[in-house]
C-alpha atoms as one frame of an Amber mdcrd trajectory, in Angstrom:
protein
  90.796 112.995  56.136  93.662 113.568  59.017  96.646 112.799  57.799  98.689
 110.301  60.434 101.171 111.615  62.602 104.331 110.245  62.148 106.709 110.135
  65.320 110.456 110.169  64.449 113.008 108.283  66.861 116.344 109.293  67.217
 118.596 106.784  67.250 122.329 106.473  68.326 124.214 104.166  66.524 127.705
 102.867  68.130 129.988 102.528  66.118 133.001  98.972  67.003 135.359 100.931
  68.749 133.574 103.997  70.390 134.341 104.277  73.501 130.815 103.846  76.348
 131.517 107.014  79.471 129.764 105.850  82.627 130.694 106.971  86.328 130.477
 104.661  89.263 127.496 105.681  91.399 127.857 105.388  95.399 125.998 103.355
  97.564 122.861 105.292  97.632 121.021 105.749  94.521 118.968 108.725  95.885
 122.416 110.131  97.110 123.314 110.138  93.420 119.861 111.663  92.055 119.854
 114.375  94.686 117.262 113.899  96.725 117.020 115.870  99.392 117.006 113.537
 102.431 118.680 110.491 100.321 119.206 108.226 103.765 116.166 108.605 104.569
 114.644 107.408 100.650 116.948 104.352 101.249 115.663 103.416 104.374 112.093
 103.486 102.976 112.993 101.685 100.090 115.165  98.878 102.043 111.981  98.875
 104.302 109.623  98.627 101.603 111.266  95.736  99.679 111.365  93.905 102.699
 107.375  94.131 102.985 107.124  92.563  99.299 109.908  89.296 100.661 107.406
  89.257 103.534 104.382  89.039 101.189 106.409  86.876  98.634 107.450  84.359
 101.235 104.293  83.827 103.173 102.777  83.353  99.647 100.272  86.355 100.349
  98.140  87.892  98.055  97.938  91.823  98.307  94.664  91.641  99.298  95.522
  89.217 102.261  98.374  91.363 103.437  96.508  94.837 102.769  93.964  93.158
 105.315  96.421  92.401 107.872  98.443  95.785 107.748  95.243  97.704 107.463
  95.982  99.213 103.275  93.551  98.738 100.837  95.024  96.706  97.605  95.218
  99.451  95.737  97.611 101.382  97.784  99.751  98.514  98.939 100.318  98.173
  95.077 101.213 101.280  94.593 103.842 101.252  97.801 105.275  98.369  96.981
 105.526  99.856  93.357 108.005 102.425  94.721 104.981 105.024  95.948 106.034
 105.518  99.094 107.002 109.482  99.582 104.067 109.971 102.155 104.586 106.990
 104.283 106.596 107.589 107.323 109.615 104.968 108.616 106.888 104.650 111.467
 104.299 103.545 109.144 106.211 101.228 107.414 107.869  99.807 110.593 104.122
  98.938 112.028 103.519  97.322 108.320 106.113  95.042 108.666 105.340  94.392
 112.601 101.860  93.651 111.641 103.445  91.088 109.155 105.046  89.091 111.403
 108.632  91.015 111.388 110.580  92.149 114.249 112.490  95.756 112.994 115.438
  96.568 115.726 116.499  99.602 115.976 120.305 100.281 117.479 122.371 103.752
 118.152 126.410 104.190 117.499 128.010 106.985 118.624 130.634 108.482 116.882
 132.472 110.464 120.054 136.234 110.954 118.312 133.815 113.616 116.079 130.426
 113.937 117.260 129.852 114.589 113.510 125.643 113.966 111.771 124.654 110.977
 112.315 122.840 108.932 109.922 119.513 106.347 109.482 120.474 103.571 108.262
 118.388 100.321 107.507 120.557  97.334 107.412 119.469  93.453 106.959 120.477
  91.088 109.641
């Protein structure tokens, strides 16, 4: 006979009157978890969400929009579950045309610095 497994938990109990440490994170979540390119991560997030309104509002099925961006169900599941590392802005930008969406793209110019520049994704 096996003998069950037992899995122990460890538990933190607060105690009234402990005090709870958090820090303030910025505006970018991938800014905070280090990512490498963390503009870029929000971009295809902010991008990405706005397929699933698209999808949500035009009361689509994934298989109906996977047909009309070209994705198979599967995948658009898993994209719109946050699986989006090998999809380019590009990509994601001809989903979103394909769905009836108009993405505009505009430049600013910093010349008092001429400092990096940065990709940003913002909602009208």
């Amino acid at each position: 006979m096996r003998a069950k497994a037992t899995i122990k938990k460890q538990v933190k109990r607060r105690r009234a009157g402990d005090e709870v440490v958090f820090s303030e994170g910025s505006v970018n979540p991938f800014a905070d978890l280090g990512f490498a390119n963390p503009e870029l991560e929000l971009a295809k997030s902010r991008l990405v969400m706005e397929i699933g309104r698209v999808i949500e509002e035009r009361a689509l099925s994934q298989v109906q929009a996977g047909q009309i961006i070209g994705l198979a169900q599967p995948k658009l599941s898993q994209l719109l579950n946050g699986h989006w590392k090998s999809y380019s802005v590009d990509r994601l930008t001809r989903y979103l045309n394909k769905l009836g969406v108009t993405v505009r793209v505009s430049f600013e110019r910093n010349r008092t610095t001429w400092k990096e520049g940065r990709f940003i994704v913002a909602e009208r």
